[in-house]
N, C-alpha and C positions, 0 to 999 in steps of 0.2 A: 616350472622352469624347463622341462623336459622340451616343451612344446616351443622354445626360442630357437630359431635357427641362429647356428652360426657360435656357436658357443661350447666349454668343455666343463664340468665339473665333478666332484667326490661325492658319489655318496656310497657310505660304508665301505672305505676304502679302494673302491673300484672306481676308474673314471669313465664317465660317461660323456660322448662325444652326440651331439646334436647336428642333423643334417644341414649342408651347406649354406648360408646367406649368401644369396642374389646380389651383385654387386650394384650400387646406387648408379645410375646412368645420368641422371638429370643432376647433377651438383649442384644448380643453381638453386635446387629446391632446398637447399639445409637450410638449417638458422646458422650464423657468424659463430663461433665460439666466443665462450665469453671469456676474450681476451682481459677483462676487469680481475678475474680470478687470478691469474698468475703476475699483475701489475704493481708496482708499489711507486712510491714518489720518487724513489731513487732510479729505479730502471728507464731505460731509454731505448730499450729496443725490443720489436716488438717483432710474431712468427706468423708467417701463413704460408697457404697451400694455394695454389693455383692450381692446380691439375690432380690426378691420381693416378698411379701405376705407372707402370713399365715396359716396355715390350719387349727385352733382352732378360737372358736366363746363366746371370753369372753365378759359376758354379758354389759360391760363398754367400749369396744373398737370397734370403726366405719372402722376398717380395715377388718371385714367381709362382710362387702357390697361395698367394694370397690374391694378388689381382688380376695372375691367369693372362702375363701378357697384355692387358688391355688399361690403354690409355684413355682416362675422359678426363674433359676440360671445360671448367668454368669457363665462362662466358666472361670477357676483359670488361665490358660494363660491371658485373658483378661482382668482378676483381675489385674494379674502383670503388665500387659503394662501400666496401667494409675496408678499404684503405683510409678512405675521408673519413668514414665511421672513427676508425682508432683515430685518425690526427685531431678530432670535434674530442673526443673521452680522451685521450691523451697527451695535450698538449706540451711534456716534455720528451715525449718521443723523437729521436732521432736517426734513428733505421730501423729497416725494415730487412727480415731474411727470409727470403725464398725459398721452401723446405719441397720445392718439385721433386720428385725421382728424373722425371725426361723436362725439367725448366725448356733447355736448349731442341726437344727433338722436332719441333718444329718452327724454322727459324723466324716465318714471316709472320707469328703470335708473338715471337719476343720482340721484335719489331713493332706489333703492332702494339704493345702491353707500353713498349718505353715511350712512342710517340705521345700515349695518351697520357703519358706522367706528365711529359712535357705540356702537352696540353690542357692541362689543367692546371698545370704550375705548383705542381706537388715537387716541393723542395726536401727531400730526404736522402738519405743514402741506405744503395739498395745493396745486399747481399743474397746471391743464389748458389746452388750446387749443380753441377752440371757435367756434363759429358767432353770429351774429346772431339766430338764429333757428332754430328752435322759444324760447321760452323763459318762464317763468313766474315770480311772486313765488316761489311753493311751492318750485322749483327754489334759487332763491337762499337762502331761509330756510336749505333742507338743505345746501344748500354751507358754510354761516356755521357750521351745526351740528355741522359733519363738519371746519371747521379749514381750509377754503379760504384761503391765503392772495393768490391773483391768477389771474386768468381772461384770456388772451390772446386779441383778437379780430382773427381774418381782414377787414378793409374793403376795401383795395387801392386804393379811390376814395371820393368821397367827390360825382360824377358823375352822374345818373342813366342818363345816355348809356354812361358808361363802366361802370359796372353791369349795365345791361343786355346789353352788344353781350360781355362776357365771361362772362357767365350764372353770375353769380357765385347768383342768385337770392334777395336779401336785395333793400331800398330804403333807402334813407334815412329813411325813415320805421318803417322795424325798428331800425335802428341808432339812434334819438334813443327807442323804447320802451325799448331794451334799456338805456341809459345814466340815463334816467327808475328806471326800476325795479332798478337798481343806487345809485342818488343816495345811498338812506341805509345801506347796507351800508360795512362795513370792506373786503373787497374792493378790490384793488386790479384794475384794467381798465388794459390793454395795448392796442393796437389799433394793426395794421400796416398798413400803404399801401407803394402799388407807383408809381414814377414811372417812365410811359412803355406804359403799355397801349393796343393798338391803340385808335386815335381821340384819344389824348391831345393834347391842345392848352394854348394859357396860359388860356383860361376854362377850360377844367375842370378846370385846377391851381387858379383862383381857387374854384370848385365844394367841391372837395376843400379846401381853406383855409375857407370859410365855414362848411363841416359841422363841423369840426371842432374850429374856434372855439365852432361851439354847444353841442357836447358838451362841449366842456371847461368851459362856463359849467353845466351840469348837475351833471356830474361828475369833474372835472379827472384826465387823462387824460396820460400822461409819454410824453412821445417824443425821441425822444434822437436819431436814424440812419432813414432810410427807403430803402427797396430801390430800384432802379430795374431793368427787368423783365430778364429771362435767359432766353434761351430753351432748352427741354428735348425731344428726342424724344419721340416721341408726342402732343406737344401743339398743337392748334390755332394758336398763333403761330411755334412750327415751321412747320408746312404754309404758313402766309403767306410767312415767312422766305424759305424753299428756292423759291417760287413766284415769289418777288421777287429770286430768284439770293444771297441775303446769303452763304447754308449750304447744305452740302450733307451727305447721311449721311458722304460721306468724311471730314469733320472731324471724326468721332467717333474717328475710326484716329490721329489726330496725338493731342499733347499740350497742345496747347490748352486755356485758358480755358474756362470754361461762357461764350461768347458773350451779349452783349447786344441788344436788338430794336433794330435800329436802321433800320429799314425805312420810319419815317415822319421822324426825326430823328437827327443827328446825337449819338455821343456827349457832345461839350460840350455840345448843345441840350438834353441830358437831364441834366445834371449842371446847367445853370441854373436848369431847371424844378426838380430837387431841390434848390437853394439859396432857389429862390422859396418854397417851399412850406414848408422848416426854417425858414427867418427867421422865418414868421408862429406856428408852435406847439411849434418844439422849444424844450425848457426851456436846454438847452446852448445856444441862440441868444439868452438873454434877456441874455447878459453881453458881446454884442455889441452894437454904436450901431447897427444895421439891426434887430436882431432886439428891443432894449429896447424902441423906438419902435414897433416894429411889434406888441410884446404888453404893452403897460404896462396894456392893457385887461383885462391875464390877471389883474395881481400878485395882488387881492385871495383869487382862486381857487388861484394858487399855492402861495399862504402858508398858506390852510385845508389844502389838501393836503400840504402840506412840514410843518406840527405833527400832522394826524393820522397821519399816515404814518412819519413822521421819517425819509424817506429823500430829503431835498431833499441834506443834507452829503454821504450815502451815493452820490449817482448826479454828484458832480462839482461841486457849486455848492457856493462857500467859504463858511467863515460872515459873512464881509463881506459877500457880496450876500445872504446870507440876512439878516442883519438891515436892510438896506438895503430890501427886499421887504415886510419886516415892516412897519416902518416905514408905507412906504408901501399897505400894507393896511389 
């Protein structure tokens, strides 16, 4: 076992780490996963990868010491074969989700990827994760073309401080294009926030609550649960962690939790800041007396969103506050 790269294991209580694995360059050369394993008659939706890696080094995420910054990409023929493949073995499959790290970082492959859905007449609806940026009308058209039903966006703040100093490498000023230029699209837009990133304070929970308030006056934007930060080997907030005695490598040997940053606050401190900041935008906080008052400035936006979408009943809110919302829209 010694002799595998790329791997850690125990023996007699000491862990042994084996020298680096070479990254796979050639993606096209895998076999498909056997998507049949994780399948059943009831599921309808089904995962894949298009690309691998990353090329940004946010200071919360252990995907830069794994793939070292570097982006490789299936081949969009190759994409398609094991697309058809699942819809031939799954025919009660009705989406598809796009687990890229960089889906979006090169715009005229997501282009080219929805052209050829089209082209082939592959009728599904597509879900991806994706960035703030790069991004274009053109990009969006072909999403809408290709059957895109919701695009997931990485924020984590909402900060310019806390944006920068985690080198996430978007602004606020990408993230208000990018919700501009989705405004008249079907598309539904997700957008995740992180409570508790190095420098977090209550203004830049309020920072993060202002932005997001504006976005959702653009483009109303559903948030239901927000994260509050974890920290992961290899990652920069690690390094702070262990620096500041929280962690150490040994707690990776126990059975332990993925640990929380709690180096500038406490965990209940970080569980207020995420009640502070649900009250003002999550939609599950509007049926709350802190969270009505604090978003009644929303209803009008909510209620466009909850009839075009019709997933206001769907995500939790009964049809009493829905007509109540209405109503008051």
């Amino acid at each position: 076992m010694g002799s595998v790269p790329g791997i850690g294991f125990s023996v007699g209580g000491k862990l042994v780490v084996t020298e680096d694995r070479p990254l796979i360059n050639d993606l096209d050369s895998l076999p498909f996963p056997k998507h049949e394993l994780f399948f059943h008659k009831n599921r309808t939706r089904c995962n894949i990868l298009t690309s691998r890696g990353c090329p940004f080094t946010c200071s919360f995420c252990c995907l830069d010491s794994i793939s070292h910054r570097r982006v490789r990409y299936r081949s969009i023929p190759n994409v398609m074969k094991e697309i058809e493949y699942m819809i031939s073995k799954f025919p009660q499959m009705t989406h598809i989700w796009i687990h890229d790290d960089s889906f979006f970082l090169k715009n005229e492959r997501v282009v080219e990827f929805c052209d050829e859905i089209v082209r082939r007449g592959i009728s599904l609806k597509f879900i991806c994760s994706a960035r703030f940026k790069p991004l274009s009308s053109v990009v969006i058209a072909a999403l809408e073309r290709a059957g895109f039903a919701m695009v997931l966006f990485g924020l984590e703040s909402g900060s310019k401080k806390i944006l920068q100093s985690c080198h996430k490498n978007i602004s606020t000023t990408d993230v208000i294009h990018a919700f501009r230029l989705f405004a008249g699209s079907p598309i539904n837009i997700v957008t995740f926030l992180i409570v508790g990133l190095p420098g977090e304070t209550w203004s830049t929970a309020r920072e993060t609550i202002a932005l997001i308030k504006q976005v959702q006056r653009i483009k109303y934007a559903y948030f239901d649960d927000i994260g509050i930060l974890n920290i992961y080997p290899g990652t920069e907030v690690y390094e702070i962690a262990k620096r500041a005695g929280m962690v150490s490598d040994d707690y990776w040997m126990t059975e332990g939790k993925v640990p929380p940053y709690t180096v500038e606050h406490s965990l209940a401190a970080l569980l207020k800041l995420k009640e502070e900041i649900t009250s003002h935008i999550s939609l599950r906080k509007i049926i709350t007396a802190k969270g009505f008052l604090r978003q009644i400035a929303m209803f009008p936006h909510v209620v466009k969103w909850g009839f075009q979408t019709r997933r206001v009943i769907a995500f939790g809110v009964t049809e009493k506050v829905r007509q109540r919302l209405a109503r008051r829209g």
